[in-house]
N, C-alpha and C positions, 0 to 999 in steps of 0.2 A: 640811152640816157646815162648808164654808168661811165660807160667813153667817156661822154659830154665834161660828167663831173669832174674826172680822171683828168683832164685838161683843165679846167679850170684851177683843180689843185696844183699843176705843173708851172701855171701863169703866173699863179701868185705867189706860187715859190722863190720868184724871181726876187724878190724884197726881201727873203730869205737869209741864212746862213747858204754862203758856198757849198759847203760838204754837204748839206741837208737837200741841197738841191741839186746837185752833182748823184748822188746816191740813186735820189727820189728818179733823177731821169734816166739813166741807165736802167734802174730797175722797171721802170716803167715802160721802156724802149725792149728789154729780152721779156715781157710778160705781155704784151699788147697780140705779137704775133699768133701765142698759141691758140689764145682763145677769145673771144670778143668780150666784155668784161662783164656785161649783165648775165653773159652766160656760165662765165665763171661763179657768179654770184649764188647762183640757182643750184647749187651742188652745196648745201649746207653741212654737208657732214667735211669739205674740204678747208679745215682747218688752217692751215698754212694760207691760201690766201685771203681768207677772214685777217690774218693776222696782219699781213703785209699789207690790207687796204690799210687795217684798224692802228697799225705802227705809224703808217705814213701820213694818215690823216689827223693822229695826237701829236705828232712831232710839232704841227703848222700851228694847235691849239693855244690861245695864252691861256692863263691860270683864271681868268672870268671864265673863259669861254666854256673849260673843263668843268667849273664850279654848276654853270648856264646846265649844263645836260644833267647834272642829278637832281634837279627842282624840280617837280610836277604839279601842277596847279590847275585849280577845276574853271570849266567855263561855265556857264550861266543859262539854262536852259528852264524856262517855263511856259505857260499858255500862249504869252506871245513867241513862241523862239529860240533859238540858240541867240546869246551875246558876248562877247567877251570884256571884262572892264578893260578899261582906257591903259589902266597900268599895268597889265596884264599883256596887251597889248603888244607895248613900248618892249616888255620883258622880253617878250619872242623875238619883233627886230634886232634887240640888241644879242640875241644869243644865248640868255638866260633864261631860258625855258627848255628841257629835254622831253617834256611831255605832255597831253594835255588830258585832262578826263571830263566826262558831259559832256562831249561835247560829238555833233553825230551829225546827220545829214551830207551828201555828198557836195553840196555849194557851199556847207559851211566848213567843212572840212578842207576845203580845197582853197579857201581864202584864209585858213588858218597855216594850213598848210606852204603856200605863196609868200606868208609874212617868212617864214621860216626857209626856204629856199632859195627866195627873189632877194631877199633884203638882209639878208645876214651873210658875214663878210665868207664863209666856210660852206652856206649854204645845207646845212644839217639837217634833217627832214625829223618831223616830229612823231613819238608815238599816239596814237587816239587810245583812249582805256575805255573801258565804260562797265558798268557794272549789268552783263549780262549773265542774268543768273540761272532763268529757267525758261529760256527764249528770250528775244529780240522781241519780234513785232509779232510773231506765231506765239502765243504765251501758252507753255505747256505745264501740267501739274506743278505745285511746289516740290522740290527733290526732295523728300521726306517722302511725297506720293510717288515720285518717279520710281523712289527706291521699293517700296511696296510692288511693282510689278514684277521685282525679282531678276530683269530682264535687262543684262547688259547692253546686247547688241539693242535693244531699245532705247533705251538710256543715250548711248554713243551716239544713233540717227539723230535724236534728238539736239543732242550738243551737236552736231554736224550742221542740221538745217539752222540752228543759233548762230553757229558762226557763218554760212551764206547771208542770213539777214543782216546778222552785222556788218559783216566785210562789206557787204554791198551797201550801207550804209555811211561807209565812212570809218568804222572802227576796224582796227587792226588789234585790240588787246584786250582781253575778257577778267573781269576779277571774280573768276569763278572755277574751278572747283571748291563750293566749303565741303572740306573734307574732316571736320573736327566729328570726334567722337562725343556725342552728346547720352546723359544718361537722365538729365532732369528735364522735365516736361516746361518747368516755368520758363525755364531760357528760352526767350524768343524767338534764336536764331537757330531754333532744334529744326526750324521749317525748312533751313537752307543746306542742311545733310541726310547723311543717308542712315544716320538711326545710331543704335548704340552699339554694335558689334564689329569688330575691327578687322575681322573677313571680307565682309562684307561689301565694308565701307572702303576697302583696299579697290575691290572690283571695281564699285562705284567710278571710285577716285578714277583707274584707270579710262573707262569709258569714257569720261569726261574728256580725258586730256586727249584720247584717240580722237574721239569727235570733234573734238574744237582742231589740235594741229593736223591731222591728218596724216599723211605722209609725206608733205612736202611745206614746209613754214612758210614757203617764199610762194607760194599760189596765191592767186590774188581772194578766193572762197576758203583760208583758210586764217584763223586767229592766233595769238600767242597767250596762251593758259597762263593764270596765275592761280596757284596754290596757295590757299588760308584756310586758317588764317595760324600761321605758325607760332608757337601752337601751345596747345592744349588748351585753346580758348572754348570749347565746349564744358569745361569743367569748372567753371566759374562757379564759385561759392552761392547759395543758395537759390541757383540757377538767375543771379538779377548777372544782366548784363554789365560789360566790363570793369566786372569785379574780381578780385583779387583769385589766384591756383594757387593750390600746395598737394603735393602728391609725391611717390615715393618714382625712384628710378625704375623699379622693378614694373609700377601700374604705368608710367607713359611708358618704358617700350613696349609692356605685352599688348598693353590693350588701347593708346591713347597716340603714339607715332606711327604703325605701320602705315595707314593711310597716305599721309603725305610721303612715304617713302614709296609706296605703290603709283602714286603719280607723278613721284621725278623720276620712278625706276621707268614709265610708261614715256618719258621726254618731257614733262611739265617746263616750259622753259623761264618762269620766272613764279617767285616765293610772295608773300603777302605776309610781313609780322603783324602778330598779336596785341591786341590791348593791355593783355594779363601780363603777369610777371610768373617767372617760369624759375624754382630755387632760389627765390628775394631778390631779383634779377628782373625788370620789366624787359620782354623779350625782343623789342626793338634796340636795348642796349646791353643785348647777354652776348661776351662773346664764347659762352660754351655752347647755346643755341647753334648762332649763324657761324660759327668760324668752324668750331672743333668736330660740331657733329654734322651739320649740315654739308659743308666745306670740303672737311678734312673724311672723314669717316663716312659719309655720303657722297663723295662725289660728284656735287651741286659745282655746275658753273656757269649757272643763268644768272638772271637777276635779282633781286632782294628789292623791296619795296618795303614804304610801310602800309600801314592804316590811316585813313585820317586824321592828320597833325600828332602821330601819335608821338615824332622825336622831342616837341614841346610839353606833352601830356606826361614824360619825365619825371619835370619838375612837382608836380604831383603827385607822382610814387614816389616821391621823395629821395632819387637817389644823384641827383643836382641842385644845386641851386638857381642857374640860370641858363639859356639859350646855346651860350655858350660850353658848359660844362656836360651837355647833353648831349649835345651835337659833338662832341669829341666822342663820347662814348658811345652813341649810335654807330659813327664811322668803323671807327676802330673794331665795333664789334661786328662789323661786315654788310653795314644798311648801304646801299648803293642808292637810291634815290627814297626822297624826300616828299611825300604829298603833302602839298598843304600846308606844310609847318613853317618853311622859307625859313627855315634854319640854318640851313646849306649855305643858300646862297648870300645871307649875311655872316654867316660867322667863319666858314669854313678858311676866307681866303685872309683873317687876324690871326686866326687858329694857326695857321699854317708858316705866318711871320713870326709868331709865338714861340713857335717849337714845339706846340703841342699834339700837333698829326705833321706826317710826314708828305712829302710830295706823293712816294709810292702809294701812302693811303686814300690818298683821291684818284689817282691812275687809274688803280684796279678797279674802283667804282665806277670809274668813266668808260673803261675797255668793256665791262659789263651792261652799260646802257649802250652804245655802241654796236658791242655786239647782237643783242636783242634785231636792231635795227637791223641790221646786215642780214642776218636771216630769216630775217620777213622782206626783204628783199626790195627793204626804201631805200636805200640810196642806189640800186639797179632804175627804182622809180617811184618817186616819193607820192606818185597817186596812184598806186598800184590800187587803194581799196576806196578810189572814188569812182563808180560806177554812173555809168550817164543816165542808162534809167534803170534805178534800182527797182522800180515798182512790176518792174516781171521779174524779182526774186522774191521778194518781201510779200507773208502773207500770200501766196499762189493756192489756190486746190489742190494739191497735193502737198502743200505744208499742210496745209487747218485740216485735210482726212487724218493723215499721222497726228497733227495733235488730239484729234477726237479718238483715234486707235490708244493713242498715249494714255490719254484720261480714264478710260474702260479697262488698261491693263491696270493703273494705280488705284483702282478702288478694292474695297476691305468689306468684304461681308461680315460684318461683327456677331449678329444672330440673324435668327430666322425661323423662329418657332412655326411649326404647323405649316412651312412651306408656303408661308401667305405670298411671297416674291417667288416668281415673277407674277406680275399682275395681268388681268385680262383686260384684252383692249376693248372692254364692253362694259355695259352701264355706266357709274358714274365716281367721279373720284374726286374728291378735296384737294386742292396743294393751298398748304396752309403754313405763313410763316414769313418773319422777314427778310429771309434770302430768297424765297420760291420766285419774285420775280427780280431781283438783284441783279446785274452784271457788273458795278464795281467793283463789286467785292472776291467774284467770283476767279478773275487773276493775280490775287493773293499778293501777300509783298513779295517785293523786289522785283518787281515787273514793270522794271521804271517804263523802256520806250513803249510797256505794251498801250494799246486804245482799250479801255474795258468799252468804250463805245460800240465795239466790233466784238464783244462776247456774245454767247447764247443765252440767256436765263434758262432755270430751269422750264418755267413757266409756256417759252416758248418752246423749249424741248421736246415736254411732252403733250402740247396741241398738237405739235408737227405727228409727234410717234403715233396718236390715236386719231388725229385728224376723220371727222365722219364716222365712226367709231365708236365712241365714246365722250360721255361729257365731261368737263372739268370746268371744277368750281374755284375762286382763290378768293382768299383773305388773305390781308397780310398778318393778323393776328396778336401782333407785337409790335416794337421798334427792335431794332437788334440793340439795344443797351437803351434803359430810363435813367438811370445813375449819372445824375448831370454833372457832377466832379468828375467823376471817368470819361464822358462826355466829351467835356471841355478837353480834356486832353488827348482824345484821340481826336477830335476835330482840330486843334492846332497842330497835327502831325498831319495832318492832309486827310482824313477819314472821308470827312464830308455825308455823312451821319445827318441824314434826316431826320427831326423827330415830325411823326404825324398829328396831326393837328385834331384829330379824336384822343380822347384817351383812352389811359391802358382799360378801364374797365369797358370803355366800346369795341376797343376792337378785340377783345378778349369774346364779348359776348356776341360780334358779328362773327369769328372765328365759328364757335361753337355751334352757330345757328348751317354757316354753311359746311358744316361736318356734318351734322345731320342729315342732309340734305344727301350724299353720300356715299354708295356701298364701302368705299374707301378709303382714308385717309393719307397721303404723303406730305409730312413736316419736315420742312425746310429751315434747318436750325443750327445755331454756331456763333465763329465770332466773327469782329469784319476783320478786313485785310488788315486794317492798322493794330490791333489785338494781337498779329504775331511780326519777326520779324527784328531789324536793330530796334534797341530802346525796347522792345516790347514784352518785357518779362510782365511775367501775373502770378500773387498769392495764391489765387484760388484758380483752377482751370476746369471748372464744372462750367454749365453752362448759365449764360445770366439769369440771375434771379426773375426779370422779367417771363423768357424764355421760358424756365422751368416751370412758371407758375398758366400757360400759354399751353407747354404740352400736356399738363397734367388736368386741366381743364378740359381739353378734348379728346384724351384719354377716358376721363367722365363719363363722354356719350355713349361709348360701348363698340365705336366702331374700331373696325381693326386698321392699327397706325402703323405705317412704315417712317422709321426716323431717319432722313435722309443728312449727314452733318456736313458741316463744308468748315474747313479747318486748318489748321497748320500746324497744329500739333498733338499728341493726346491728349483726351480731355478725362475727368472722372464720371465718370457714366454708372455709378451704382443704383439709382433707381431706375433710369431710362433702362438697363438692362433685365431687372428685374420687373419690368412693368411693360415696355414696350416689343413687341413679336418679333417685330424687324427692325433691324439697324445698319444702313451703311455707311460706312464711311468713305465719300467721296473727294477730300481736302478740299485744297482750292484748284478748281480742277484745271484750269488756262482757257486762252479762249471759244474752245467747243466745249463745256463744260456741260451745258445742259443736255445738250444732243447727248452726249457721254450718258450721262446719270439715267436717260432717258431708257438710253438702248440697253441700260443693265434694269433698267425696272421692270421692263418690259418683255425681259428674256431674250434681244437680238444678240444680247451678249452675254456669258455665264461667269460672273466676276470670279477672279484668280489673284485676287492680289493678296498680298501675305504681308504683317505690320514685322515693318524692322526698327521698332522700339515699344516697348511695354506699356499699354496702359495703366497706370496704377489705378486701386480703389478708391483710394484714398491720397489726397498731397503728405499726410502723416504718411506713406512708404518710401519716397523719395528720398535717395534714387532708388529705383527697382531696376533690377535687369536678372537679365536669365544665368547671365554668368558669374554668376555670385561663390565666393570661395564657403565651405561649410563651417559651422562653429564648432566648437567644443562639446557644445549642448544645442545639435541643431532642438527644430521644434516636436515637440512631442506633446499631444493634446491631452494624456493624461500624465502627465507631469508638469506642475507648474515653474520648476527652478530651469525649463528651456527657454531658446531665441523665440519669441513670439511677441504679440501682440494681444491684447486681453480684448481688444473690439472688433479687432479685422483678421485678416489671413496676413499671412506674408508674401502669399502669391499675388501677382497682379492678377485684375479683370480677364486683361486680355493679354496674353505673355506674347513674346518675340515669337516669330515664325505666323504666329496666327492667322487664320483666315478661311471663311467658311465658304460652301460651292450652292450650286442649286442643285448640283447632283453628290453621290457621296463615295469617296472612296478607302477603300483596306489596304491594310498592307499585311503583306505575310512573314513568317519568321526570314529573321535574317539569316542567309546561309555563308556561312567564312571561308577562306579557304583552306585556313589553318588556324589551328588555336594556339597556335605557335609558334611566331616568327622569329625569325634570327637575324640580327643587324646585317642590312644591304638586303633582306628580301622585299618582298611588295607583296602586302596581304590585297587579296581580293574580295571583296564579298557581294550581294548579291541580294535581291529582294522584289516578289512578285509585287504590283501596285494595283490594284482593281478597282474600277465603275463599277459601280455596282449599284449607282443609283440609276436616276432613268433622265437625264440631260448628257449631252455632251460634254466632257471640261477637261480643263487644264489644271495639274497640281503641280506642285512645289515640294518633292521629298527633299528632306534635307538630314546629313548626316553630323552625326555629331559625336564628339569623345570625350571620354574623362580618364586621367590619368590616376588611378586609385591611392598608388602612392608616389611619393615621390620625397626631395631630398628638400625643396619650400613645399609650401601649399598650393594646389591647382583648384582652376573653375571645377562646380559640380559637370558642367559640360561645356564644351567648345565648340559651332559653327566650322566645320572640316570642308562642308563638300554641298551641294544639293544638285539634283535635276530636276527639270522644269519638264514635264510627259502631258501629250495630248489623248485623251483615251474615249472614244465612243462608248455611249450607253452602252455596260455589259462588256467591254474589250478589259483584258489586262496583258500588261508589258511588266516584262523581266527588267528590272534598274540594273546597272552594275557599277560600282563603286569603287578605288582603288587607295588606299594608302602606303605611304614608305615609310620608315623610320627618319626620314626628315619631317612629314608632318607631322611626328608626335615631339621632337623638338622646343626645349622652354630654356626659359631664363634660369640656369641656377644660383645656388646660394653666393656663388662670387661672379652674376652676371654672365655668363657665358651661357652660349648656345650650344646646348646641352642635348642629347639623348640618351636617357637611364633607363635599363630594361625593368621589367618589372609587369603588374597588370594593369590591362586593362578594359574601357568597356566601350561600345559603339551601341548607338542609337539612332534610329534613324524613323522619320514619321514626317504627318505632316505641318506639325509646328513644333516648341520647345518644349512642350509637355507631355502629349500623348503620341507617344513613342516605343519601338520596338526596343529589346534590347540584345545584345548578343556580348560575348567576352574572351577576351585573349590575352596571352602573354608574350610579348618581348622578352627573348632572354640575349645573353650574350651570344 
């Protein structure tokens, strides 16, 4: 097929410049012999002839045609179908189109495809995007939960079987890793990262981008990552969505960049900009963003995208006036292609008669959409990722076990008083609550192509787990929201929010009635999918009023409750924790969700998942996080002129790291291996970890450091290291841990990456609060 193309460029050279075609065939006559040309192709890291297709194929481009590849524009995808409009359409025939997003299926991708191959004069194969975030059609936890399992190489399979589903779908390009560091709970889109620690969320990043490309871009089960959303769109002012960033240089590199530098140092091949504005700069038209740091000081020479329409959305950060004025400074500051805005391809080519961008400023644009291509390996075969029958990849038995393994590693034992979990598969048990028999909601947002059709309820979860066994009673109990202003707007977002035609005080009172009825109680409780997610920030993140007034009601009867939540982000859980015995938190688990939830109720599985981000007690703490720098006057409870609070703690409910087992484990002193290191050693240390309860399990020690003094101010502690140890009832294993003096390493006071001798302290346990401690010094 490359051949094929390679000729047809040759043909039409003919109408040509001489010399352009004189060049083109010679060079094409000493390159044909060595290698056959799609073979050539499939060596992605062989730069020189990437260059030499991608020279020879801009030479022949006219100035529409160049303009045509940086447009992206979305197809139309609902209950009846993929469609494309009319004009939209014509766009692709004529060459002005470089990409397409929605758009999925392998017959429709292949007649979109055809527009763009058969019927345009260059023949240029289109990219497919789509926004797969947490699975394709296998819908696994939201990444908020994935990240709770601690578990990279889990994470990685995960984005691995996403990208088979997809690729075998039709899609070649995922707008997924969000790798934003999020610290407020309101912000909606905390449900599409890995928490609030920039370790962490480095890892994450990575796995991601391993899982999606793989090691080979141009395989046909393998996708092209995009990175977002660049950046620091997690830090949006009062956690409401695409609202305005202000932060210092010192907090985005320590705590708020590594991330995305983790996933292009991993190969990420293409960037996604931010809504936010980044230094009074919206960061689709910053060129110290995209040029100087991304670019220049990073390294980056994939793609740049934006967000939706974001090159027009501008004019309302006010640092344009019009379409025009925007789109020069988008360019300029290194945006390569255009979703949605059609900025590009109207303005670009007045722009350009103007004098206001130059020919090279769309070049380099165009060389980098281009390029993307070549290394996924469309123009070797522009249906590399239309598969004839995708339905023996998609959704197989051994995706939906991994997703059901998936779901069991992301859940959060929050409490567990009295060891009421695991439950016996005997006598009789409540599931009570309007998610208990749910499956819409249960693959959470951004699960566009998932079918919630094809999820588990809880409901049927645990018939299957006690089947014969045990009885189980449900009520629904509630609606998951009465609040019919709130209502109405999550049902114009697609919720699809039932309300039940009893009311709240019947089914409150049949709720209570089949609690009694008994030995058990598990509530099924939370928000729906549309509650978290884009657009879906919230004042208040308790649970709904109806809801609370539902479990506290059947709290009433005396039976013992397990609070099973299903979520997507953290919620404030101050009476539930002091009221209710058990709590887990299962998010929104993807589509084995119930099975999941089931096998952890029931003890098949002994939950290990550990929260990487803070529940607050209160929305009056936000932001909370662990890594918090100390004051002047930290808090001090007999002294009132310290940092505190007169109604709550300062500590969250549930701090970073957390997470409880059904068995329980020690840790012993930490032993160093010097209290004394000298720059270029490598301190080792060392720390027994014991079961010592009476389940089998899995923990999470995690080490951490504070640097005592220094030349700025540091976190009380920093996320350095953890392992993940399997340990039978009664076994204990020796950890051993290692740091350099590059992991003690910070920003100092003129920005350099610095290490200052001096003291310090190591900590290590199994969350961010209850922790061993041990201490040493760095000297010169």
């Amino acid at each position: 097929m490359h051949e094929v193309n390679f000729r047809r460029y040759a043909i039409e050279l003919q109408t040509g410049n001489m010399l352009i075609r004189i060049v083109f065939l010679l060079t094409l006559a000493a390159c044909l012999p060595q290698a056959p040309a799609a073979a050539q192709e499939k060596q992605p890291g062989d730069d020189r002839q990437m260059a030499f297709f991608i020279d020879s194929l801009m030479s022949r481009m006219t100035l529409d045609e160049k303009i045509g590849q940086l447009n992206l524009l979305t197809s139309d995808m609902d209950v009846t179908g993929p469609s494309m409009r009319k004009n939209y359409a014509e766009d692709i025939r004529k060459g002005r189109v470089g990409a397409i997003f929605n758009a999925y299926t392998p017959e429709y991708v292949k007649q979109l495809q055809d527009m763009a191959v058969k019927q345009t004069r260059l023949h240029i194969p289109l990219l497919f995007g789509y926004d797969v975030i947490h699975g394709h059609k296998t819908i696994f936890p939201v990444p908020l939960g994935m990240a709770a399992s601690w578990d990279t190489a889990a994470v990685e399979k995960a984005a691995r079987i996403a990208a088979e589903e997809a690729s075998a779908d039709g899609i070649n390009w995922v707008y997924s890793p969000m790798v934003d560091i999020a610290r407020d709970p309101r912000w909606g889109r905390v449900m599409e990262g890995a928490g609030e620690d920039p370790r962490l969320g480095s890892l994450m990043a990575r796995a991601y981008v391993k899982g999606y490309q793989g090691n080979d871009l141009s395989a046909s089960h393998t996708v092209l990552a995009c990175v977002k959303h660049f950046a620091l769109y997690g830090a949006a002012e009062g956690g409401r969505d695409y609202n305005t960033v202000d932060m210092s240089r010192r907090r985005m590199f320590e705590t708020y960049l590594p991330p995305y530098k983790a996933a292009l140092d991993a190969g990420a091949g293409s960037v996604m900009t931010s809504f936010n504005e980044v230094n009074g700069i919206p960061a689709t038209g910053n060129r110290w963003l995209l040029k100087d740091l991304l670019r220049r000081q990073w390294g980056f020479s994939g793609l740049v995208v934006t967000d939706y329409t974001a090159i027009p959305e501008m004019i309302s950060h006010g640092v344009g006036r019009n379409t025009s004025e925007v789109g020069t400074q988008a360019l300029q500051a290194g945006v390569d292609m255009d979703m949605q805005g059609e900025v590009y391809v109207t303005q670009l080519k007045s722009l350009l008669q103007e004098g206001k961008i130059s020919r090279q400023d769309i070049d380099t644009a165009v060389r980098h959409v281009l390029e993307a291509k070549y290394r996924l390996g469309l123009f070797s075969d522009p249906y590399r990722y239309v598969h004839e029958n995708p339905d023996k990849v998609i959704m197989s038995p051994d995706k939906l076990a991994f997703a059901r393994e998936m779901a069991r590693k992301s859940m959060v034992l929050l409490k567990n008083a009295g060891q009421l979990l695991p439950l016996k598969k005997s006598g009789s048990i409540a599931l009570i609550g309007p998610l208990a028999d749910d499956r819409r909601d249960l693959i959470g947002a951004w699960s566009a192509a998932g079918d919630w059709h094809r999820a588990v309820s809880l409901l049927s979860g645990v018939k299957a787990a006690v089947e014969g066994r045990a009885k189980v009673y449900y009520a629904k109990g509630a609606n998951l929201v009465d609040d019919t202003a709130l209502l109405r707007k999550l049902n114009a977002a697609g919720a699809d929010i039932t309300v039940d035609a009893k009311s709240p005080e019947q089914l409150i009172r049949e709720a209570v009635a089949t609690a009694e009825r008994a030995d058990v109680v598990v509530m099924a409780l939370g928000e729906s999918a549309a509650m978290t997610g884009e657009a879906a920030s919230r004042s208040d993140i308790g649970l709904t009023p109806n809801q609370q007034e539902l479990l506290s009601a059947v709290y009433a009867t005396g039976k013992p409750v397990v609070l099973v939540l299903m979520n997507g982000r953290p919620l404030t859980l101050p009476w539930e924790d002091a009221h209710i015995p058990a709590i887990l938190e299962s998010w929104f688990g993807g589509t084995e969700a119930g099975a999941a939830i089931a096998d952890v109720l029931f003890g098949a599985y002994n939950p290990s998942g550990k929260l990487t981000i803070s529940f607050p007690v209160s929305v009056g703490q936000i932001p909370v996080y662990y890594s918090h720098k100390s004051t002047g006057r930290p808090a001090d409870p007999g002294n009132k002129y310290t940092s505190k609070y007169l109604d709550i703690p300062n500590e969250p409910l549930y701090p970073f790291g957390y997470g409880l087992s059904y068995t329980h484990f020690s840790y012993g002193d930490i032993v160093l291996s010097t209290r004394k290191l000298r720059r270029g050693e490598i301190l080792r240390m060392a720390v027994t970890v014991t079961n010592d309860g009476h389940y089998d399990g899995t923990e999470t020690a995690q080490l951490y450091l504070r640097d005592r003094v220094a030349s700025v101010t540091r976190p009380v502690k920093e996320l350095k290291d953890y392992r993940q140890v399997f340990l039978k009832q009664g076994e204990s294993k020796r950890l051993t841990f290692t740091l350099t003096p590059e992991d003690l390493k910070f920003y100092n006071r003129d920005m350099q990456w610095v290490t200052e001798p001096g003291d310090f302290e190591i900590f290590i346990g199994g969350n961010s609060r209850d922790l061993q401690r041990a201490a040493f010094t760095l000297t010169e």
